[in-house]
C-alpha positions as CSV (number, residue, x, y, z in Angstrom):
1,X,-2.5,4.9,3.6
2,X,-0.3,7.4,5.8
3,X,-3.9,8.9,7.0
4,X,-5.1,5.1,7.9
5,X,-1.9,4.8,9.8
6,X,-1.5,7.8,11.8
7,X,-5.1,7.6,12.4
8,X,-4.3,4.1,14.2
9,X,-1.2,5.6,16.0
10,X,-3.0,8.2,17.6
11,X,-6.3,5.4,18.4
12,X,-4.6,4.1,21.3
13,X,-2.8,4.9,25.3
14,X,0.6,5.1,24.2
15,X,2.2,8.9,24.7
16,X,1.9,11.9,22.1
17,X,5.1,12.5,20.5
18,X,6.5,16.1,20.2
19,X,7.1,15.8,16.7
20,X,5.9,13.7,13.6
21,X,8.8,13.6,11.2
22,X,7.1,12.5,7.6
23,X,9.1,10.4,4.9
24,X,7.8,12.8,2.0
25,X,6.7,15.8,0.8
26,X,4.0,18.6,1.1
27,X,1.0,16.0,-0.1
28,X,1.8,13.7,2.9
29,X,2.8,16.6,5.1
30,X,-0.5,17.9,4.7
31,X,-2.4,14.4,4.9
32,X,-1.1,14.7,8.5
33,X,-1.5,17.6,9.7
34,X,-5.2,16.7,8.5
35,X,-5.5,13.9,10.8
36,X,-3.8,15.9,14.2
37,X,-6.2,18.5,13.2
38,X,-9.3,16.0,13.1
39,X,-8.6,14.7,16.3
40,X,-7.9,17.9,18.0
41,X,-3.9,17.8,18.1
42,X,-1.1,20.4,18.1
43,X,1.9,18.2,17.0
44,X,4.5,19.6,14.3
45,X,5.0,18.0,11.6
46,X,7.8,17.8,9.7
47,X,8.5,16.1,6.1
48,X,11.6,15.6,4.5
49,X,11.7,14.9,0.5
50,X,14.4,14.3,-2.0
51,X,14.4,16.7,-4.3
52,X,13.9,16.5,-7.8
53,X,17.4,15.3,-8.6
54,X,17.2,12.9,-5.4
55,X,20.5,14.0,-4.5
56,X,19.7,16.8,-1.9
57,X,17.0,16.6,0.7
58,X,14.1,19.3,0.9
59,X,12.7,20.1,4.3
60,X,8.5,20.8,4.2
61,X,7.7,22.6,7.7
62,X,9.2,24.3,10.8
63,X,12.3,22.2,12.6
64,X,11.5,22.8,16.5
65,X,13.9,24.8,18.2
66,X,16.7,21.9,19.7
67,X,16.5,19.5,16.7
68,X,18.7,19.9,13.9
69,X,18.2,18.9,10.3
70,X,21.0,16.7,10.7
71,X,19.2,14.6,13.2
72,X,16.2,14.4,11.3
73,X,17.8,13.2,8.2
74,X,19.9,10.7,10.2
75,X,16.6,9.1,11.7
76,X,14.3,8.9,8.2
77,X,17.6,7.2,6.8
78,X,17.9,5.0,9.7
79,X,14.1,4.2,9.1
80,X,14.7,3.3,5.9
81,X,17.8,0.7,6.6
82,X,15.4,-0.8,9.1
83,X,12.5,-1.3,6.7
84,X,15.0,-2.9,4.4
85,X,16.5,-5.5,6.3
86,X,12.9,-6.5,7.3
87,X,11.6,-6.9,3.8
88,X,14.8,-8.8,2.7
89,X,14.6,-10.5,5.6
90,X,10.5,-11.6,5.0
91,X,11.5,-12.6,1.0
92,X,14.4,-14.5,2.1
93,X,11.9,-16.4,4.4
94,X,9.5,-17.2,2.1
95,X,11.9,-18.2,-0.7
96,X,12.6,-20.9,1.7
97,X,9.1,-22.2,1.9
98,X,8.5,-21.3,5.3
C-alpha cells in the first residue's frame, strides 16, 4: 500500500519534497526508497519506528543536516492526531446514518 501511494504522490505536477519522513521501519523505509529509485529520484528518506517496547522511538536513515529528530517526531505524531480525528470523525458520521 505505501508503494501504491508514493507511487501516486510522485504521478503528478505538484513539487518534490526534500525529504520523505516514513511512519515505520526498515521494510517501509526500503519499499520507498524503491519507488524514488524506480522513478529516477534522489530524496532521503527517513523512517521513524517505535521500538520493541513502543516506548522509545528508533530512527531508520540519515536526518539531513538542519532537521532535528525532535521535529521529525513532532510531525509523524502530529500526523497521527490528524488521522485520528478524521476516522472518529467519519464513524461518528456514519453512526448517525448519514
Amino acid at each position: 500500500m505505501l508503494k501504491e501511494v508514493l507511487r501516486r504522490r510522485l504521478h503528478n505536477d505538484w513539487p518534490l519534497p526534500s525529504l520523505m519522513l516514513i511512519d515505520g521501519g526498515k521494510p517501509q523505509v526500503n519499499a520507498a526508497r524503491e519507488v524514488l529509485m524506480n522513478a529516477g529520484l534522489v530524496i532521503p528518506v527517513v523512517g521513524i519506528a517505535k521500538g520493541p517496547t513502543r516506548k522509545k522511538n528508533e530512527i531508520i536513515g540519515a536526518i539531513p543536516q538542519g532537521i532535528s529528530e525532535d521535529t521529525l517526531i513532532r510531525v509523524r505524531d502530529e500526523a497521527h492526531r490528524f488521522a485520528i480525528h478524521y476516522h472518529r470523525t467519519l464513524r461518528g458520521i456514519r453512526s448517525l446514518g448519514r
